[in-house]
N, C-alpha and C positions, 0 to 999 in steps of 0.2 A: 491787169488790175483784177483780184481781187475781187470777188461778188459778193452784194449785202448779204452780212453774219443771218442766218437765217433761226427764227427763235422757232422755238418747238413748247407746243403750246394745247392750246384745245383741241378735242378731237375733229375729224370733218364734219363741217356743216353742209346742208343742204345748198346753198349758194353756192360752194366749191364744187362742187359735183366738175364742174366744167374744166377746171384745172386738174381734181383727181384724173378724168378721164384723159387728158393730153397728157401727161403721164405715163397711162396707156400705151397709148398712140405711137411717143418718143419709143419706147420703148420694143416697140412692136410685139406687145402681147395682144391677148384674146379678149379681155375682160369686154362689158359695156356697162352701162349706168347700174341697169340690175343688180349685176354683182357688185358695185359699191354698195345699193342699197340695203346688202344683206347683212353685210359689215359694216353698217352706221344702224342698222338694227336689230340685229341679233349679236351682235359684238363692239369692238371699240377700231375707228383706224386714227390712230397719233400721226398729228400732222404737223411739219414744220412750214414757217411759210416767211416771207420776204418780198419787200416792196410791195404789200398787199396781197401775193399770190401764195398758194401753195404750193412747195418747190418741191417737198419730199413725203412722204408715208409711210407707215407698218402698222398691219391688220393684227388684231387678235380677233380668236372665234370659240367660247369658251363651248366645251361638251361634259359640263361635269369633272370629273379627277382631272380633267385633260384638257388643254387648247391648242387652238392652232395660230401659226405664226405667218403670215405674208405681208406679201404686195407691199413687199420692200422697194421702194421708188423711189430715185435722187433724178431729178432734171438735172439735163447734161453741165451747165455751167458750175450744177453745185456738188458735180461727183467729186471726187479724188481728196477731198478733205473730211472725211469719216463721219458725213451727215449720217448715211445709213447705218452705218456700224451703231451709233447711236440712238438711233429710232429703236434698232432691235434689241438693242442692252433694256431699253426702256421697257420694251413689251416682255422680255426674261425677267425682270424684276416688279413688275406690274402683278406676271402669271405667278411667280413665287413668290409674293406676299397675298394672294387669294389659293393659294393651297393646290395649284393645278399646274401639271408637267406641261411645259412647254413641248409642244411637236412642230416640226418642218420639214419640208420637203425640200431637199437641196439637190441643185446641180452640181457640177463637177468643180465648177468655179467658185462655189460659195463652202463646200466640203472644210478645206483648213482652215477659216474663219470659225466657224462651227466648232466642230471637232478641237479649238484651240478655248471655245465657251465651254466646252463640258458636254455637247451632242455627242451623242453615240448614234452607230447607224445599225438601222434592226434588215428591212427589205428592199428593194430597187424596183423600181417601172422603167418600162421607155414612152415616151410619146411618141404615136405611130401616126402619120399622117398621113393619106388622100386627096387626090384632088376630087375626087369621087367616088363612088364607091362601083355601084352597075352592077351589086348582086340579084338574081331571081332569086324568093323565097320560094323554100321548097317546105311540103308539109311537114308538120311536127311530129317526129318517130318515137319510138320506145317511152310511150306513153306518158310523152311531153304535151302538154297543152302551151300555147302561148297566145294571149289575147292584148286588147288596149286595159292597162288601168283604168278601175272605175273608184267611184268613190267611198263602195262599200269595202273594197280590197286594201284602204288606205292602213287601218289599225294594225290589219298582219301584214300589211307591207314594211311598214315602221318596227312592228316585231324584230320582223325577220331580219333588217337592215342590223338594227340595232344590237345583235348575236354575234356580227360577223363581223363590225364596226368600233365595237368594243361602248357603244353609249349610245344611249336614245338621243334620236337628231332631226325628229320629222319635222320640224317648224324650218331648217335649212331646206329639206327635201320638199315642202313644200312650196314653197318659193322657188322650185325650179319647173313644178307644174304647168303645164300649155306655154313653156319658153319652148319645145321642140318635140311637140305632141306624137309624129310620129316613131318617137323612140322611149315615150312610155307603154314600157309592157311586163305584164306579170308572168311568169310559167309555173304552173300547176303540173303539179303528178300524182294521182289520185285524191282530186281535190284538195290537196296541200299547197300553197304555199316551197314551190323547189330553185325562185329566183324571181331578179325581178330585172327592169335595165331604166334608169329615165337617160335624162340629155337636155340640155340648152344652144340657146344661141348665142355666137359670140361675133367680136369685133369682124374675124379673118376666117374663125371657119366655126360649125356647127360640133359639139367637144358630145361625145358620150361618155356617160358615167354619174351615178356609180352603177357597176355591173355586178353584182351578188348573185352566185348561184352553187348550187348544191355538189354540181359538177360541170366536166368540160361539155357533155354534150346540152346541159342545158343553156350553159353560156353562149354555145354556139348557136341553139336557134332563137334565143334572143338577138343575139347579132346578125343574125341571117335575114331576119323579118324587120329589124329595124334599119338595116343597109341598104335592105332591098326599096325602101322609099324615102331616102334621103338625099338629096339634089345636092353638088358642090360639095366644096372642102369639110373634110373631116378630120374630126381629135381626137384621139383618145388612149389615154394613158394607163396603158396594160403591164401588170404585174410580172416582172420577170422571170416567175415561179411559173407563167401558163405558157413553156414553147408552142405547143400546139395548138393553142388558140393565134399565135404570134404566126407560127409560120402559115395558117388560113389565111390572116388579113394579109401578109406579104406576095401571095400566091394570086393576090385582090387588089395588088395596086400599094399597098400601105406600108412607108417606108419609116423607120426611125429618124425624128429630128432630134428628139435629144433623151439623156438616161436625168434619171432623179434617181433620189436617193429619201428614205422616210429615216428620221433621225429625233430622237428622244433625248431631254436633257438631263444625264446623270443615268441615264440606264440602256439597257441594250434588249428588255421584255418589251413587246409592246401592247396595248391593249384588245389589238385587232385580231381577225381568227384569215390569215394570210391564202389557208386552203380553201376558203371562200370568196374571198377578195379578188375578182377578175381583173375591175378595172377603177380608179378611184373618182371623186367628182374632179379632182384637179389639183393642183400643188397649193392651191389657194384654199382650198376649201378643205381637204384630206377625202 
């Protein structure tokens, strides 16, 4: 039989929270409540729902010319009849009648749906994972600084992000503040501004990013000093363009679970500056 037609309707409410999250869960991704709350407040998630619950979602997160596309989610009973397909038609035509390019992040499985809409793909990450990490920080060389974020650092941290990211975003980037305080850090090189790294907590493991940095060795001692005190499982979804930063973390335990893919709708430019881009906040967020 058949499960009730599910109506797609108002965005999620605060009361649903507890169904977006099992969602989650089925699913076995990372998110927690936080990260709903970013996307029922700095953006929109369309919800379909049935017999009282929510059964399905997709996120939008607007950045200006640009938004972002996720947290496509059908509970299991109401997969294989094109609930999803339809949340995300919705959020495509949503972002193009407010004038901004639809972006997502695809896996390998979601590629020919896409690409069948009109995505084009610009760069790839893998998500590399950890059960831990067990680096010692070693000091900062060639006249890297790296310290904890404060809150005088926030304006040109937001600058900076903002350069490399293609839009100003610090109302997201705030909101991930003291979710995983030991991997908030700035790096300075002659009192500039040469990167920076935050990170959160999730479901299943603790996710870094985003990681912006000037070069490879500044991204490395960001991630040197944030690995070095971080307990349990780690995320973190690094750009396919840094082997060298890739083959450190693999030498450290850190294996690929899965490849993404960043994909643009109707274009193959993207607005981000990709030689800065180490590691992203997540396929949810950009």
């Amino acid at each position: 039989m058949a499960p009730t037609e599910p109506i797609i309707g108002a965005s999620l409410q605060p009361a649903e929270l507890a169904d977006a999250e099992a969602l989650v869960r089925e699913a076995g991704w990372n998110q927690v409540a936080a990260d709903w709350e970013i996307f029922r407040t700095l953006g929109t998630v369309h919800a379909a729902r049935a017999d009282g619950h929510v059964v399905a979602t997709a996120a939008t997160l607007p950045y200006g010319a640009f938004a972002w596309i996720s947290m496509v989610l059908v509970r299991g009973e109401h997969r294989r009849y094109g609930l999803g397909t339809r949340l995300l038609k919705r959020c495509v035509e949503v972002l193009i009648e407010q004038r901004q390019v639809p972006i997502l992040d695809a896996t390998p499985a979601g590629k020919p749906l896409y690409r069948a809409m009109g995505f084009q793909e610009t760069w790839g990450y893998q998500r590399l994972a950890a059960s831990s990490a067990g680096i010692s920080a070693a000091v900062s060389s060639d006249g890297i600084t790296v310290r904890p974020v404060t809150e005088a650092d926030w304006t040109a941290l937001v600058a900076h992000d903002a350069t490399a990211f293609g839009a100003e975003r610090g109302a997201l980037l705030r909101r991930l503040r003291g979710r995983l305080p030991t991997a908030e850090l700035i790096a300075e090189r002659h009192s500039a501004v040469a990167g920076f790294l935050l990170g959160r907590d999730g479901r299943s493991a603790s996710q870094l990013g985003p990681l912006v940095a000037d070069d490879e060795r500044t991204a490395h001692a960001l991630l040197e000093r944030a690995l070095s005190a971080i307990n349990g499982p780690i995320y973190i979804d690094l750009a396919d363009s840094k082997p060298g930063i890739r083959s450190w973390l693999e030498q450290r335990g850190f294996a690929s679970q899965r490849p993404l893919t960043r994909m643009l709708l109707n274009r193959t430019d993207g607005f981000d500056d990709p030689s800065r881009t180490y590691a992203v906040v997540g396929p949810e967020f950009g």
